[in-house]
C-alpha positions in Angstrom: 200.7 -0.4 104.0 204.2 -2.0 103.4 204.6 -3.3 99.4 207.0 -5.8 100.4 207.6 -8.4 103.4 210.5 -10.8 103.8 209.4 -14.4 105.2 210.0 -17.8 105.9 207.7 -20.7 105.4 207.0 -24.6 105.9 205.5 -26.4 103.6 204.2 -29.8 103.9 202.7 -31.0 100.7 200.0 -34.0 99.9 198.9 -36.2 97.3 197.0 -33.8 94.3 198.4 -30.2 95.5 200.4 -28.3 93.1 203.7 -29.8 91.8 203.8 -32.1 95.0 205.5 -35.6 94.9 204.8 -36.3 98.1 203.2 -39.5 99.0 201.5 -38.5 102.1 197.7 -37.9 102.3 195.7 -34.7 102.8 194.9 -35.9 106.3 198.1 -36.9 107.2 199.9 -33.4 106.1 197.2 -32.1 108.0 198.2 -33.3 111.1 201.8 -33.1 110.3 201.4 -29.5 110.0 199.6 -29.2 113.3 202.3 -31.2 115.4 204.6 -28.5 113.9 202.8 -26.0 114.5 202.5 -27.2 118.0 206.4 -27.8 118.7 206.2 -24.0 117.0 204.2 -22.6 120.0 205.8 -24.2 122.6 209.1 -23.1 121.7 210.8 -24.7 118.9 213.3 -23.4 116.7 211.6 -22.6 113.4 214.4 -22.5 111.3 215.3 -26.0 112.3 212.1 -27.4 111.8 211.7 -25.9 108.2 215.2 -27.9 107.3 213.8 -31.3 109.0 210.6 -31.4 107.8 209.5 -28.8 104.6 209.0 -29.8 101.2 209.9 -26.6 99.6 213.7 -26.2 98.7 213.6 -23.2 100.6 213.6 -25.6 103.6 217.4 -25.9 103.0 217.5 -22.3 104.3 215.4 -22.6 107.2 212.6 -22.2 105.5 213.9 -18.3 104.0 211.6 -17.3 101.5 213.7 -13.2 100.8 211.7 -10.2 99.9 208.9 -10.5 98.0 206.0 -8.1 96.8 202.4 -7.9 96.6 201.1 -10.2 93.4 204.4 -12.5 93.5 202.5 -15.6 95.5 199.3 -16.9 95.8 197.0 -15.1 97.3 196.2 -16.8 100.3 199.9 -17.0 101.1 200.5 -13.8 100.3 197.1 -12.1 102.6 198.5 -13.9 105.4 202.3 -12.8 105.0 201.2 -9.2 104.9 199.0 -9.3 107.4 201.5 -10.9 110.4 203.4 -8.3 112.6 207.2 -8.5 112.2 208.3 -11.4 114.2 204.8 -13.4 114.4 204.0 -16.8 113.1 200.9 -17.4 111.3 198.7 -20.2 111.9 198.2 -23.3 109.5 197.3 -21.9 106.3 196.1 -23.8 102.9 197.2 -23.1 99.1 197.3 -24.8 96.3 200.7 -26.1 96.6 199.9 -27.6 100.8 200.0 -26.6 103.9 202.3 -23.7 105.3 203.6 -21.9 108.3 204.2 -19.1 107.9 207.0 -16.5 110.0 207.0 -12.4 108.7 210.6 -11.9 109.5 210.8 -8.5 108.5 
């Protein structure tokens, strides 16, 4: 069982979650994150659509989260990163801060 993963997320955040200004609703981050998660499946470039449409900074970096270990996220974010194969994409996941994406990377 690996301690550590390195991953890259997107994050769409809604009205309430966790230090989100957004203005969107629940709903409508809900199906933002599925249209993205569809262009994600049929080919698009992940990276790219971290910087055009993620509300976390690390969006900037197409969507480059590092290294990180076990206890350093929340844990539904983190369960899902360690579970993904190198190279896979999660589904749509939920935490307290939105909605994520999530790629294991390495």
């Amino acid at each position: 069982m690996s301690d550590q993963v390195t991953a890259s997320h997107i994050l769409l955040m809604y009205q309430g979650a966790m230090r989100s200004r957004a203005s969107r609703s629940k709903q409508e981050a809900a199906q933002q994150i599925q249209q993205i998660k569809q262009k994600i499946d049929t080919g698009g470039d992940f990276a790219e659509l971290a910087r055009q449409c993620s509300d976390c900074p690390s969006g900037k970096r197409g969507g480059d989260l590092g290294t990180f270990g076990r206890g350093q996220m929340v844990k539904e974010f983190e369960q899902t990163a360690f579970a993904l194969a190198v190279g896979a994409t999660s589904g749509v996941i939920e935490t307290p801060f939105g909605y994520h994406i999530i790629r294991r990377t390495a």
